[in-house]
LOVEX-838598 format. One record per residue (C-alpha): x, y, z; residue in one letter. Coordinates in Angstrom, 1 decimal. Example, Ala and Ser with C-alpha at 12.3 -4.5 7.8 and 13.67 -1.06 7.14 Angstrom:
<rs>
+--------+--------+--------+--------+
!      X !      Y !      Z ! residu !
+--------+--------+--------+--------+
!   12.3 !   -4.5 !    7.8 !      A !
!   13.7 !   -1.1 !    7.1 !      S !
+--------+--------+--------+--------+
</rs>
This chain:
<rs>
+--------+--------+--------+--------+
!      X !      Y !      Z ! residu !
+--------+--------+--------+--------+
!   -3.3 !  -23.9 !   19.0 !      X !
!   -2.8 !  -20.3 !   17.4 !      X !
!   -5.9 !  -18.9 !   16.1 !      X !
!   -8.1 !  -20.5 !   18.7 !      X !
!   -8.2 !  -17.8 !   21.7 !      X !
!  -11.3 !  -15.5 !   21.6 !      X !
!  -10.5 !  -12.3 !   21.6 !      X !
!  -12.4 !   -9.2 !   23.3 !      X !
!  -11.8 !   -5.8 !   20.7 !      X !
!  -10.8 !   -3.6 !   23.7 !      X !
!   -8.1 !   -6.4 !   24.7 !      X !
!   -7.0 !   -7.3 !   21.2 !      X !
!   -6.9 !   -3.5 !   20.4 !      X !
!   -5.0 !   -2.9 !   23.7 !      X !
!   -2.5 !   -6.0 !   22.6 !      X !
!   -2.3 !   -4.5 !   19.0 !      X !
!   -1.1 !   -1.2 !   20.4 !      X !
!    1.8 !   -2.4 !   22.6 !      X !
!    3.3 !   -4.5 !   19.2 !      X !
!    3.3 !   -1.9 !   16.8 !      X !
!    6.5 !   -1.8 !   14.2 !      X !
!    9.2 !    1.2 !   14.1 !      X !
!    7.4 !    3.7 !   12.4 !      X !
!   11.0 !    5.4 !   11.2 !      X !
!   11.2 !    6.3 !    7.6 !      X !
!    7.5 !    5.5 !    7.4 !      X !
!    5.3 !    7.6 !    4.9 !      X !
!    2.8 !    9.7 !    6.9 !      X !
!   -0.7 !    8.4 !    6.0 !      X !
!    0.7 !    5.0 !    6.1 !      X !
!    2.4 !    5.3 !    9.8 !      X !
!   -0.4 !    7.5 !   11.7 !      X !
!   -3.8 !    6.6 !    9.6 !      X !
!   -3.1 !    3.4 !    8.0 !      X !
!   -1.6 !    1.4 !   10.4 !      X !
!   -4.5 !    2.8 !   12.9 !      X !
!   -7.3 !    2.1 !   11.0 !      X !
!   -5.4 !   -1.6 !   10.6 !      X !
!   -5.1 !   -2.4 !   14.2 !      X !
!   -8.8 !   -1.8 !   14.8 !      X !
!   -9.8 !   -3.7 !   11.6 !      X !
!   -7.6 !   -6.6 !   12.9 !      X !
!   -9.1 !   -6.7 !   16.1 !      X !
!  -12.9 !   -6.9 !   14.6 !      X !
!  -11.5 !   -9.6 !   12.7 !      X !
!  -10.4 !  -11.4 !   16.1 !      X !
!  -13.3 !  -11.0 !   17.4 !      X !
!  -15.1 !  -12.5 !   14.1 !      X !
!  -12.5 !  -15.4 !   14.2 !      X !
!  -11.6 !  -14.8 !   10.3 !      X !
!   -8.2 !  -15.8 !    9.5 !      X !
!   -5.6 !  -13.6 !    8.2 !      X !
!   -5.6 !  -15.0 !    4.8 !      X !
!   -9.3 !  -14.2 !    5.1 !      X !
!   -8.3 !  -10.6 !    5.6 !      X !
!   -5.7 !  -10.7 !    2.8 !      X !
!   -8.4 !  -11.6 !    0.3 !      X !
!  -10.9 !   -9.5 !    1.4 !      X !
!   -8.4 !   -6.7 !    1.2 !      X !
!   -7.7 !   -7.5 !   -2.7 !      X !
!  -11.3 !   -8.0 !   -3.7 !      X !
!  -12.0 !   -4.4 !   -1.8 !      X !
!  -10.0 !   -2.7 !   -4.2 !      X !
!  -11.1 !   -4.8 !   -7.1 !      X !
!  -15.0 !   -3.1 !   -6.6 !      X !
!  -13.1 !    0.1 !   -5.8 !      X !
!  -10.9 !    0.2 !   -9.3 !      X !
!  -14.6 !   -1.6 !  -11.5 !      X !
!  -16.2 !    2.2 !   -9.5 !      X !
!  -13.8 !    3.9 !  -11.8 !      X !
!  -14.7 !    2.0 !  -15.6 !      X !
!  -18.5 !    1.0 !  -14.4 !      X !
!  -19.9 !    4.1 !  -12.3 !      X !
!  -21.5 !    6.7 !  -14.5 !      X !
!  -20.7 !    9.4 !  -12.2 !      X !
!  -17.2 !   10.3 !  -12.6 !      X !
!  -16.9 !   12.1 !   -9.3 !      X !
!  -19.2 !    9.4 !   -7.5 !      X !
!  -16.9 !    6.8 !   -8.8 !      X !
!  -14.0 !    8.8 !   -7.2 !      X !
!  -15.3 !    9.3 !   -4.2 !      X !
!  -16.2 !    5.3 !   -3.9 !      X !
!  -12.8 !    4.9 !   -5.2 !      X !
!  -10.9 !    6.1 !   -2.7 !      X !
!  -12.9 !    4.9 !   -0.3 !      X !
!  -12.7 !    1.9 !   -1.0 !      X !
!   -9.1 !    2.1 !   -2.3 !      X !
!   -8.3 !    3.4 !    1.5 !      X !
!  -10.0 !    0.8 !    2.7 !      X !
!   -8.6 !   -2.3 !    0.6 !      X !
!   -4.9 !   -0.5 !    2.2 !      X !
!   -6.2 !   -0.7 !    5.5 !      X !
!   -7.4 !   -4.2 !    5.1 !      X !
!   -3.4 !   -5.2 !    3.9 !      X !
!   -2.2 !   -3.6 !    7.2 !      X !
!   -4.8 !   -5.9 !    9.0 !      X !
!   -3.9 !   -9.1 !    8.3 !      X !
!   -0.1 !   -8.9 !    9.1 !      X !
!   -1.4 !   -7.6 !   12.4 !      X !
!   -3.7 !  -10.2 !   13.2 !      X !
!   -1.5 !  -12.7 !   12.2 !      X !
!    1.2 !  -11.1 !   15.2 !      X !
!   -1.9 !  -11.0 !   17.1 !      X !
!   -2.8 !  -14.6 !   17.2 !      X !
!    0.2 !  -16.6 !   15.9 !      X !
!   -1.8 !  -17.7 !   12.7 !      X !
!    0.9 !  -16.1 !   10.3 !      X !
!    3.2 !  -17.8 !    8.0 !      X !
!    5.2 !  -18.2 !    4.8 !      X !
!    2.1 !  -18.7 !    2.7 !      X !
!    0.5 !  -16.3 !    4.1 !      X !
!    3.2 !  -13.8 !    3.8 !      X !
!    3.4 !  -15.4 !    0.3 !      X !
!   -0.3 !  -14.7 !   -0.6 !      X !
!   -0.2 !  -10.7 !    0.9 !      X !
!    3.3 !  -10.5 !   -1.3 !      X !
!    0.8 !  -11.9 !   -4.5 !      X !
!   -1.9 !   -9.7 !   -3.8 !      X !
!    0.0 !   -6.7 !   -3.1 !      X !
!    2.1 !   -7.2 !   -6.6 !      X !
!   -1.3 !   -7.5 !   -8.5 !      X !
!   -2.9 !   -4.2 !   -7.1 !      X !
!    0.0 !   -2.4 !   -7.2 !      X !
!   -0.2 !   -2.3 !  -11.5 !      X !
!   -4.0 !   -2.7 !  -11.8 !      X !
!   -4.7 !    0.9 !   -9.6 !      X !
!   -2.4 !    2.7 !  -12.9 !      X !
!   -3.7 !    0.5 !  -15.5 !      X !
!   -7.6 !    1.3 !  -13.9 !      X !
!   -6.2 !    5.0 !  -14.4 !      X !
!   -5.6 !    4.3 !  -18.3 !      X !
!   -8.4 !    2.5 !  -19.1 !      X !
!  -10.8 !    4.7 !  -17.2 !      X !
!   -9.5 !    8.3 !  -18.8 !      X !
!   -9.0 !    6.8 !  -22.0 !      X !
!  -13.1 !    5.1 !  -22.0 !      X !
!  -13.7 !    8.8 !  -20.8 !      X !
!  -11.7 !   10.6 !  -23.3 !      X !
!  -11.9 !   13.9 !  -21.1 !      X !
!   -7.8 !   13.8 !  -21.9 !      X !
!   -5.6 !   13.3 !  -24.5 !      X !
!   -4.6 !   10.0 !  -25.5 !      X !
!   -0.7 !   10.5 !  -25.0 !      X !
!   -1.4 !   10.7 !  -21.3 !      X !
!   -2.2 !    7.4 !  -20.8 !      X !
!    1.2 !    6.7 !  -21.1 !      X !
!    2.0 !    8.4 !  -17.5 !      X !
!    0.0 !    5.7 !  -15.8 !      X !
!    1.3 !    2.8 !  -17.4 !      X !
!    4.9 !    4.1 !  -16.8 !      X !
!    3.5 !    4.6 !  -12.8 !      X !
!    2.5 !    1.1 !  -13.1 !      X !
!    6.3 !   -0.5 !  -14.1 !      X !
!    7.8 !    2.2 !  -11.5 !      X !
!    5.5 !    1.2 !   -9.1 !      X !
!    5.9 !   -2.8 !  -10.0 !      X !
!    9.8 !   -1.9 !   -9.9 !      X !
!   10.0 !   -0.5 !   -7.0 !      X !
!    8.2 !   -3.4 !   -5.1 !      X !
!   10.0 !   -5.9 !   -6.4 !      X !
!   13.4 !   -3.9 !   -5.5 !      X !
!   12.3 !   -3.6 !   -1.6 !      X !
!   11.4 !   -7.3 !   -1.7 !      X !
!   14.6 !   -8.4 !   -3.1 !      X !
!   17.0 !   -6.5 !   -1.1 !      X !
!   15.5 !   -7.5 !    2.1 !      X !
!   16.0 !  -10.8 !    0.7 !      X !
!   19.5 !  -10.7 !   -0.5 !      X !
!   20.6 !   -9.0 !    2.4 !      X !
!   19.3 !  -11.9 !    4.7 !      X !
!   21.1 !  -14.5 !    2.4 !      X !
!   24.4 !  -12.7 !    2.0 !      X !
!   23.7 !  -11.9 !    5.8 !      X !
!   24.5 !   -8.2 !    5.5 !      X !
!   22.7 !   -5.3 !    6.6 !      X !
!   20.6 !   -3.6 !    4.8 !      X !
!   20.5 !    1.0 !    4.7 !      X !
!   20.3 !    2.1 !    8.0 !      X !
!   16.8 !    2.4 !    9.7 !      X !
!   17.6 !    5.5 !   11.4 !      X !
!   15.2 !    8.1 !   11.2 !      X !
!   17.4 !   11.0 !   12.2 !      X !
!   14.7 !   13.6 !   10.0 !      X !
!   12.5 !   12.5 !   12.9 !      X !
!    8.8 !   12.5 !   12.5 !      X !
!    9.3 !   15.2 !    9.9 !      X !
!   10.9 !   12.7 !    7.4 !      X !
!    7.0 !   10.5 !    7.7 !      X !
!    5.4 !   14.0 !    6.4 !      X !
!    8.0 !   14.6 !    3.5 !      X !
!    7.6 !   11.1 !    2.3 !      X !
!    3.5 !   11.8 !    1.8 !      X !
!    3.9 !   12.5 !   -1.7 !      X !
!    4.8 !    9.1 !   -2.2 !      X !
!    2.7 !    7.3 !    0.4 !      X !
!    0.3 !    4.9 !   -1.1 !      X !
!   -2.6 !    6.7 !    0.9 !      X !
!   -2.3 !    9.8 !   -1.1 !      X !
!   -2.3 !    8.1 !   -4.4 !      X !
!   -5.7 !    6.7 !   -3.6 !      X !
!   -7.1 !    9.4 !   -1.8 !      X !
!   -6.1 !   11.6 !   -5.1 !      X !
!   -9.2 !    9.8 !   -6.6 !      X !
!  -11.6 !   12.1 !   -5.2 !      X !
!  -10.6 !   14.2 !   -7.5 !      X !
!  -11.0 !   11.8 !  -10.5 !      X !
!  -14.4 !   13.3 !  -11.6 !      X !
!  -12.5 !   17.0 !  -12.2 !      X !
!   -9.4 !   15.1 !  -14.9 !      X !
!   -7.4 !   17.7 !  -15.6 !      X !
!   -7.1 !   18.4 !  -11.9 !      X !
!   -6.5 !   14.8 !  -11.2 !      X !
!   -3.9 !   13.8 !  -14.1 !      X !
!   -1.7 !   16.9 !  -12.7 !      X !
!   -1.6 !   15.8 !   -9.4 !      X !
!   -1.6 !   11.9 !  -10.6 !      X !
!    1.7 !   13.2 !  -12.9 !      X !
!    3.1 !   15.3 !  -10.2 !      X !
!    2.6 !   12.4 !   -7.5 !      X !
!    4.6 !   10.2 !  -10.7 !      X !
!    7.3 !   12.3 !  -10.8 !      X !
!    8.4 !   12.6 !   -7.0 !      X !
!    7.9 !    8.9 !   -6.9 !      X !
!   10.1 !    8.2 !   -9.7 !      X !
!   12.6 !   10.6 !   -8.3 !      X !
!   12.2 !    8.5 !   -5.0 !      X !
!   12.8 !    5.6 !   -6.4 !      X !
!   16.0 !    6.1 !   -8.5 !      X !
!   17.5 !    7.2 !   -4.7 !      X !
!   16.1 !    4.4 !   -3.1 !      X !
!   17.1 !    1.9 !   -5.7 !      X !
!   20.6 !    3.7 !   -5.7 !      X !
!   20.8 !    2.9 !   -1.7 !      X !
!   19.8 !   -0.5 !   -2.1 !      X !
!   22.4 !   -1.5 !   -4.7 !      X !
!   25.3 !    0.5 !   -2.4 !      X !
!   24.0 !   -1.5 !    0.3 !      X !
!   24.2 !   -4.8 !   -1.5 !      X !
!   27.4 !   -4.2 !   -3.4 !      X !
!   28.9 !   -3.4 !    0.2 !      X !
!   31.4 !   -7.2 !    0.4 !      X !
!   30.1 !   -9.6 !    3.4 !      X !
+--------+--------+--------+--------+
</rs>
């Protein structure tokens, strides 16, 4: 039965490594870091036995403590730090469990279903964390608050557009935008500014706001930028007849 072997780290590291995805068109942080840190958190969590739904939860309630850090810390920079952290961590974590599901055949629909929920929840609560924490603060204006809850629909937008196409491209059985990375490894570093890993690590900087909310606006910007393009390929892609 899948789920049942016990695993040695070494070996299930070892294993972990030789079924790693394409990394083309992958952001950075997410393709050298993340995914790293992921394959060695999945592997502890082999040897531990916890399932991956286990992992999936444990991921979401990670970045729960790490967005209360920002409202309930008194330390604004202390809270960043822990933040990020823990905000890095929570990512790793959501790279886990798809791994140790490949790992030891204990994945499924629900729980690819449950990662999809989780993911969709933290996704809006990190900018909505951002406007309720600057705004209790009151070390900026009130107008900005608006930037993070327009981050939070991009971000909620964007999400649900990669979800969808990969859907409605396997129902009208077409093929999605070409995976081709022909930018090379290069394309991974000029995608950083919309990697998910430097939003969160930009929370070290969260006790210093008027140097976070211009990097928190610039890092805005570029993604909403990315995403009218990406969007803009999907729909091409979709509208192509099957």
């Amino acid at each position: 039965m899948p789920g049942t072997r016990r695993w040695k780290y070494r070996e299930a590291v070892a294993q972990l490594d030789r079924a790693q995805k394409r990394g083309e068109g992958v952001p950075a942080y997410m393709r050298w870091v993340n995914r790293w840190v992921g394959r060695r958190l999945a592997a502890l969590a082999a040897v531990a036995g916890c399932s991956p739904n286990a992992v999936t939860l444990t991921s979401g309630l990670v970045s729960l403590v790490a967005l209360a850090c920002l409202v309930c810390v008194p330390s604004a920079v202390l809270a960043g730090v822990l933040a990020a952290i823990l905000l890095a961590l929570g990512f790793a974590l959501d790279s886990a469990d798809g791994q140790l599901a490949r790992l030891t055949g204990a994945g499924g629909p629900a729980g690819e279903w449950l990662d999809h929920v989780v993911d969709a929840a933290r996704g809006p609560l990190v900018h909505l964390a951002v406007a309720v924490g600057m705004l209790a603060r009151g070390a900026l204006p009130p107008w900005w608050a608006l930037v993070p809850l327009l981050f939070s629909v991009l971000g909620s937008a964007q999400f649900l557009s990669q979800i969808l196409a990969e859907q409605l491209a396997l129902r009208s059985r077409i093929s999605g935008p070409s995976g081709t990375d022909r930018a090379g490894p290069w394309r991974s570093f000029l995608l950083l500014p919309v990697d998910t890993g430097t939003l969160y690590w930009s929370f070290v900087l969260w006790g210093f706001p008027l140097a976070f909310a211009s990097l928190y606006s610039l890092l805005f910007l570029v993604s909403a930028a990315y995403a009218v393009v990406s969007m803009r390929r999907k729909y091409l892609a979709l509208a192509v007849p099957a």
